[in-house]
C-alpha positions, 0 to 999 in steps of 0.5 A: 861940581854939585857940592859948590855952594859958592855963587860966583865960583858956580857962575864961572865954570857954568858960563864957561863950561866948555873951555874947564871942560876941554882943559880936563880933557886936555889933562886926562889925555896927558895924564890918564884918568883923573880921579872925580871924586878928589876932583870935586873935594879939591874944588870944595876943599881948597879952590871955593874958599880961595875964590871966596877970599879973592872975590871979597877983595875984587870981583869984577868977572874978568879977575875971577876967571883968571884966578879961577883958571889958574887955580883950575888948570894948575889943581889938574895938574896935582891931581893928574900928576899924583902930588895932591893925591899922594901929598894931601894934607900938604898941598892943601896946607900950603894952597889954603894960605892963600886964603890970607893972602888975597891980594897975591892972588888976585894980582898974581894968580900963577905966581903964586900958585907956582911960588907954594908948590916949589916950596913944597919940591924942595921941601920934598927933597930935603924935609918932607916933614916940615911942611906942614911946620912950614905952613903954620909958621907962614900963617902966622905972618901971611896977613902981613905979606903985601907982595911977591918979594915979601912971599917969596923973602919970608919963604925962604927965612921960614924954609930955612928955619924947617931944615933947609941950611943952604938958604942961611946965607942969602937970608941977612940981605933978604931980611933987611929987605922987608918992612918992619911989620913983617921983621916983627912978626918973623921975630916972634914966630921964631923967636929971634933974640934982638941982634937978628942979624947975628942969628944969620951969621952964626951957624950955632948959638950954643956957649960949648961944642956941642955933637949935632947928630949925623947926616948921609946915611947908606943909599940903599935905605933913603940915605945918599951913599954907595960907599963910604964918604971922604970930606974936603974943604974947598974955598970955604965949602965942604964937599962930600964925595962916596967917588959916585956922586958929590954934595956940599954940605950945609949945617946949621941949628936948624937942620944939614942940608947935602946938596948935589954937587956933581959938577966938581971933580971927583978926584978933585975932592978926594985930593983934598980930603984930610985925615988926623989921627986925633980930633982932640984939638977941636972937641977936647976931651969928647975925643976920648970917646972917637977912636982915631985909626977909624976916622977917614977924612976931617974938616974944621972950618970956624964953627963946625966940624965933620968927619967921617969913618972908613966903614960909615956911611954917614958924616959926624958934626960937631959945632964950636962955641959961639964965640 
C-alpha cells in the first residue's frame, strides 16, 4: 500500500491494520493466493480516488471506514475470484462511476458496489461487449443521480439501450418514475424522440419490414443449441426450444436477448410450434429469396417475425413497420 498518497485512506488501513489484514487472510484461505501486485494498482486505481470523492462529501472517520470496508472486502472478493483480473478494463470502468456519484456511496456503500458488479453479470451473460458502453453512457447522467432507485431505474434503461431486450417491458413505468432532470439527460444521451414513451412500447422504429439479423447459433461455438430449434408463440411470448434446453426470446432495436426458460415443458412447446410453406404474407416479396420446404417453425406476433430452418441452428428476425 506504499503507493497510496491519500491521507485519510493511509490513516484508515494503518489505524486498523489488523482487521484489513485478517480479512485478506480470510480471502486467501477462500480463494488461494492473491496477487499483490494487482492488489496495490487496485487500491491505487480505482479504491483512493472513490475514497477522495466520498471523503469530499463526508469525512467523519466512522463513514470512511464503512466505505473503505466495503470497498475493501468487496475488491478481495474480485481479485480472489479472478473478476477483476480477468475483466480489468470493465470492472474498473464500472467501480470508477462512483467517483460521480458520492453521495451513493457515502450512504450506501455495499449497495452500491453490488448494484455495478451485477450489472456487469448479467452484461456478462448477455453482452459482454457493452459494457464499457454501458459505463459511458451512465457517466453522462451519473451527476444527476440523487438515489439508489435512480441508480438502479437509469441502469436498467441504459442496460437495455446495450443489447439487453428483456428489460424494455419494465422500462415505461421505470422512466416515469425519475425526475425530469434525469428524463432530460436519458433523452440526450440516447437520443429519445419527444413521445418517449412510444420508444418503450414499440419494439422497432423503422417505416418498412426490415431483416434484424439472427440469434442462436450451434452450442459447440458460444452459441446456445444442441440441435436445431423449433419456435412457438405462447400467451404472447416466444419460446425456443432445441428438445434440451428452452428460452424466451427477446428482440428489439437494440439488441436479442435468449433467456433461460427451462421451467416450461419441452413438449409443450413443440406442441405449438407452427410451420408454413411460405412467409410471403408477412415480408411480401423478400420471401422470394426463403425457400420455404426449409423453414421448420413460424411466429409473427405484431411487430416481429422469427423463424427457423431444419438444418440451422439459428433464429432468423424480421421486424414489421411501425405502424
Amino acid at each position: 500500500m506504499e503507493k497510496i498518497s491519500f491521507p485519510e485512506l493511509i490513516a484508515e488501513l494503518s489505524e486498523k491494520s489488523t482487521l484489513y489484514n485478517q480479512w485478506y487472510n480470510e480471502n486467501e484461505m477462500k480463494y488461494g493466493s492473491l496477487p499483490s501486485h494487482v492488489i496495490a494498482s487496485w487500491m491505487t486505481e480505482v479504491v483512493e480516488p472513490i475514497v477522495k470523492a466520498m471523503v469530499a462529501v463526508n469525512s467523519a472517520p466512522e463513514k470512511i471506514h464503512e466505505v473503505v470496508k466495503a470497498l475493501y472486502l468487496e475488491s478481495l472478493k474480485l481479485i480472489g475470484s479472478g473478476q477483476a483480473i480477468r475483466y480489468k478494463d470493465e470492472y474498473k470502468a464500472a467501480w470508477l462511476l462512483m467517483i460521480q456519484m458520492p453521495n451513493l456511496v457515502v450512504k450506501f456503500p455495499v449497495k452500491t458496489i453490488s448494484l455495478l458488479n451485477d450489472v456487469l453479470s448479467n452484461f456478462h451473460v448477455y453482452a459482454p461487449e457493452k459494457i464499457i458502453d454501458w459505463c459511458e453512457l451512465i457517466q453522462t447522467s451519473a451527476t444527476a443521480i440523487k438515489t439508489i432507485d435512480d441508480f438502479k431505474i437509469i441502469g436498467r434503461i441504459y442496460a437495455w439501450k446495450c443489447g439487453l431486450a428483456h428489460l424494455r417491458i419494465r422500462l415505461k413505468t421505470d422512466y416515469n418514475e425519475l425526475s425530469e432532470n434525469l428524463k432530460e439527460t436519458i433523452v440526450n444521451a440516447i437520443g429519445f424522440p419527444v413521445n418517449t414513451a412510444h420508444v418503450f412500447e414499440n419494439p422497432w422504429t423503422n417505416s418498412h419490414t426490415k431483416f434484424e439479423g439472427v440469434q442462436g447459433g450451434f452450442k459447440g461455438t458460444i452459441g446456445f443449441f444442441e440441435h436445431p430449434p423449433k419456435l412457438a408463440e405462447i400467451e404472447g411470448n416466444i419460446f425456443v426450444t432445441d428438445s434440451k434446453s428452452n428460452y424466451v426470446l427477446f428482440a428489439d432495436q437494440f439488441g436479442k436477448v435468449l433467456i433461460s426458460a427451462n421451467t416450461v415443458d419441452t413438449s409443450y412447446i413443440l406442441s405449438h410450434s407452427k410451420r408454413f410453406e411460405t412467409l410471403e404474407k408477412w415480408i411480401g416479396k423478400e420471401h422470394d429469396k426463403i425457400d420455404g420446404s426449409t423453414i421448420s417453425s413460424v411466429v409473427a406476433t405484431k411487430d416481429t417475425l422469427v423463424f427457423t430452418l431444419h438444418n440451422s441452428y439459428f433464429l432468423y428476425l424480421f421486424s414489421f413497420a411501425n405502424a
